[in-house]
N, C-alpha and C positions, 0 to 999 in steps of 0.2 A: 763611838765604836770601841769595845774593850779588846783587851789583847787579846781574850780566847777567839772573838770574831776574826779579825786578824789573822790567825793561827791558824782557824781553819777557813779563812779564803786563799791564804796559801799555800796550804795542804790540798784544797781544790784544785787550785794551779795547777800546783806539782802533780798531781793526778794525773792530768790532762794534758799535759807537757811528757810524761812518761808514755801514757796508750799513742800519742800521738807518734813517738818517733818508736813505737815497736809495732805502728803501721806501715812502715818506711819497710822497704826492700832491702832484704841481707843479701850477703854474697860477694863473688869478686865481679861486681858489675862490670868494671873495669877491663878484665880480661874477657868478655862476655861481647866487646867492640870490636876485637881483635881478631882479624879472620887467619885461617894458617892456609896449607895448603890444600889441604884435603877440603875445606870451605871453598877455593878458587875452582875448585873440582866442578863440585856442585853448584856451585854458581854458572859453570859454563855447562853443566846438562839444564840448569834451565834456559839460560838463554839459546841453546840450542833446539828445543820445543818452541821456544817462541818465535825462534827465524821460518821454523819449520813450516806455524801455523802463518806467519805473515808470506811466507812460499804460495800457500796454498788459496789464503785469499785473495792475493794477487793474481791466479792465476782465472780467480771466478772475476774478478771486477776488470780484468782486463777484457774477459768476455765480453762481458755487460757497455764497457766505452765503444767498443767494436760494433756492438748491437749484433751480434751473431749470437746463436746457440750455445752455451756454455757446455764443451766436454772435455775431462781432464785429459790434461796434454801430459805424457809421461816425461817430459822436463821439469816440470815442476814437481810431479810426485816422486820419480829418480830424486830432486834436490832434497825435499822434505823430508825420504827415506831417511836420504845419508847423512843430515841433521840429526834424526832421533839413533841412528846406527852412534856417531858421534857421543851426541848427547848419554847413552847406553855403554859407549866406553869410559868415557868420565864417571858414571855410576860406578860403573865394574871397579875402577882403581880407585876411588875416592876415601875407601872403606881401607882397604890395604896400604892408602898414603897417610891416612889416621894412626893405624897400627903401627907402620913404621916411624912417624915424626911423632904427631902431639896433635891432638883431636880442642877446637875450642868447645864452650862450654854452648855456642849453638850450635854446634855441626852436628847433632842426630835431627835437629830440624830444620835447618835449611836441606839436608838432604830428602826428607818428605815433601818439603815442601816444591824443590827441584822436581821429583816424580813425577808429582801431580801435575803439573806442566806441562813435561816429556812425554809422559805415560799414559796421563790418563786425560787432558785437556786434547793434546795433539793427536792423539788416533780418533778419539770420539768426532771433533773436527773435523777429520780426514775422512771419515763413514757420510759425516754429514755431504761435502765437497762430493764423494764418488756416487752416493746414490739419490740426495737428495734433488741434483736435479736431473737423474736422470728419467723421469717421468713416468720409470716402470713400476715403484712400486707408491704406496702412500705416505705423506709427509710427515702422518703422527708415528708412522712404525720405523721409518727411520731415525725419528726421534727418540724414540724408544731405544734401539738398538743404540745408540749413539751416548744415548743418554744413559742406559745399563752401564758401560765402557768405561765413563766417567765415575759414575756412583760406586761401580768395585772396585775400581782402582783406589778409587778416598778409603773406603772402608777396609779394603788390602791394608791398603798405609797405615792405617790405625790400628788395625789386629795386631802388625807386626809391631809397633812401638810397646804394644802391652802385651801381646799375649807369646810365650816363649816356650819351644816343642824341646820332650827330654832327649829328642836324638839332636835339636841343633838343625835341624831341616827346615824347608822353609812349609807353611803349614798354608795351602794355597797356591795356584798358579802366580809366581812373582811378578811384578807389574813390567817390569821390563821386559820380559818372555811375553808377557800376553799382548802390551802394545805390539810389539814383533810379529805375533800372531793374526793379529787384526790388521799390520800394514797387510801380510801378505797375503791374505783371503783376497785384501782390496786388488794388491796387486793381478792375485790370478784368474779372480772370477769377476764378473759380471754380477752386478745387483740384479736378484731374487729372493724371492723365499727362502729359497734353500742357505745360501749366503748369508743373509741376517741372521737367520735359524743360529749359523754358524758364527758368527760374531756373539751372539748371545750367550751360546754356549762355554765361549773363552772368556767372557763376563761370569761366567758362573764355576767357571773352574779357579779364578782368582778368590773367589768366598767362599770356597767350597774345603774343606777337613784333607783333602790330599795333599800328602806329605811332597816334595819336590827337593831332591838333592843341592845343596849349597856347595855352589864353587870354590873349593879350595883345592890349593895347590894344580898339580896336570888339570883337575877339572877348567880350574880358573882359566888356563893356558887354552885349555879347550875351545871355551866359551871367547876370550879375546880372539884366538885366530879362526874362529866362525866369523864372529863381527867383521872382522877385515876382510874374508872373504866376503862378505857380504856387498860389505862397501864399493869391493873392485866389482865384483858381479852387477850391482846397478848403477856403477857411474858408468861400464861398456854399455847396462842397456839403456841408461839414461840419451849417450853418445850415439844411440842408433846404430853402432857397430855391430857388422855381421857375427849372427852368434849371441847377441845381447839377448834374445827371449827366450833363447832355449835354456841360457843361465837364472836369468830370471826364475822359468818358471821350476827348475828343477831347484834353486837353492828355497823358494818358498813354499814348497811341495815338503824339503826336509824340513823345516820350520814346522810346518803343520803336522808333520807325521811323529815327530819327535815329542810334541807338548802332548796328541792324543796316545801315543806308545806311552807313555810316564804313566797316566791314571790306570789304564791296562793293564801293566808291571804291578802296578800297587794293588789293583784289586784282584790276581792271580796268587798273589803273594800270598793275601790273609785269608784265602781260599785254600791254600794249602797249608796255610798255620793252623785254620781251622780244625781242617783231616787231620795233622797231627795232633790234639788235641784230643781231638773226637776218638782217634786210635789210643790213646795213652789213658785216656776214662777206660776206654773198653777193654782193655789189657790191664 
C-alpha cells in the first residue's frame, strides 16, 4: 500500500467522521429537559383532560358492571366539566407565566400538545359518552360529529403554530372556546339532529378565516372570572343544589350565544367596510 493510498483512506475517514457528527443535533439540548413554570402549567391542562375523559368512561363502565342502561349521570359530567374549566385555566395563564418568568425551549409544544387533550380528545369523547348511547340517533354520525371535534381542534393547533394574523387575533374559533362550546350544547340539549348539526358547526368555526379577539389585559380578566363562574355554577349543579339548573342552563346558553354573536360582529363589520368603500369609489 503507498502513502497516497493511505492518505486517501484517511481523508475517507475523515470524510465520514465530519458528515457524521454534523448529523448529530445542535442546540442547548440540555436546557430543552428543563421544564419552568409555564411547562407545569401545561402539563396540568393535560392532565386535567385526561382525568376528565377517565371521569367520563367510568361513568359508562360503571353502567356496564351494573348491567343497567347506561345514562350520563351529571356527576360525572359536572366533574369532567370542571376538569377541562381547570385544565382551560391553566391554558389561560400558562402563556402570561411564560411572559413573565422564562418560557423553555419545549413550551410552545407541550402547550399543543396539552390542548389536544383538553380540547380536542376530551369534548370529542364527551359527544361520544352523551349521544352515542343514547340510542336516538346513528353510531356513524355521532362519530362524525365527534370525530369533526377532534380533527379541528388538531388542525386549529397547527394553523395557529404557523400561521400569524396582522391584527394579532386569533384566526378561528380558539380551541379552548370551542371545547366550551361543545360541553355546553351537551350540557343543554338533548342528542338530535339539530345538536350534532350544532357541534359541527363549532367544528367548523374553529377552521374557519374569523378573526376572534385575544385576551389581554381586562379582557383576560374577563375571560378568567367567566371560567370561575363557571366552575361555581356546575359544582352547585353537579351538587344538585336547588337553583343548580337554572345556572347551568343560563351560563351555557351565554357560552353559546357569545361564540355565535362573534362571527355576526365580524360579518356586519366588513359589510359596512364594504359600503364605505363602495361610497368612497362612488364619491
Amino acid at each position: 500500500m503507498t502513502t497516497s493510498d493511505l492518505g486517501s483512506g484517511f481523508g475517507a475517514g475523515a470524510t465520514w467522521q465530519v458528515e457524521e457528527e454534523d448529523d448529530e443535533p445542535r442546540g442547548p439540548v440540555g436546557k430543552a429537559f428543563r421544564l419552568s413554570a409555564a411547562d407545569s402549567l401545561s402539563l396540568g391542562n393535560a392532565l386535567s383532560g385526561f382525568l376528565a375523559v377517565c371521569v367520563l368512561a367510568w361513568s359508562a363502565i360503571s353502567s356496564l358492571q351494573a348491567n343497567v342502561k347506561f345514562a350520563p349521570d351529571p356527576r360525572f359530567f359536572g366533574t369532567a366539566v370542571v376538569l377541562l374549566l381547570v385544565g382551560a385555566t391553566c391554558d389561560l395563564f400558562d402563556g402570561l407565566v411564560a411572559r413573565k418568568f422564562r418560557a423553555s425551549a419545549m413550551g410552545a409544544e407541550l402547550d399543543n400538545l396539552a390542548d389536544v387533550i383538553s380540547f380536542g380528545f376530551a369534548p370529542a369523547f364527551m359527544v361520544m359518552i352523551w349521544a352515542g348511547f343514547s340510542g336516538k340517533l346513528p353510531l356513524w354520525l355521532v362519530l362524525v360529529a365527534a370525530g369533526s371535534v377532534l380533527l379541528a381542534g388538531v388542525v386549529r393547533l397547527a394553523r395557529f403554530a404557523c400561521v400569524k394574523t396582522k391584527s394579532g387575533d386569533f384566526m378561528g374559533l380558539p380551541i379552548p372556546m370551542g371545547a366550551m362550546t361543545v360541553v355546553s350544547i351537551v350540557l343543554l340539549f338533548q342528542p338530535n339532529y339539530l345538536t350534532i348539526a350544532g357541534i359541527m358547526a363549532v367544528a367548523w368555526l374553529m377552521v374557519s378565516r374569523i378573526e376572534y379577539p385575544k385576551p389581554k389585559g381586562n379582557l383576560a380578566a374577563v375571560v378568567l372570572a367567566w371560567m370561575l363562574i363557571n366552575v361555581a355554577c356546575l359544582t352547585i349543579w353537579a351538587a344538585q343544589i336547588a337553583g343548580g339548573d337554572q345556572l347551568i342552563r343560563v351560563g351555557a346558553t351565554m357560552q353559546i350565544a357569545i361564540v355565535s354573536a362573534i362571527p355576526l360582529r365580524v360579518l356586519m363589520f366588513k359589510q359596512q367596510r364594504r359600503r364605505e368603500r363602495r361610497s368612497e369609489n362612488a364619491g
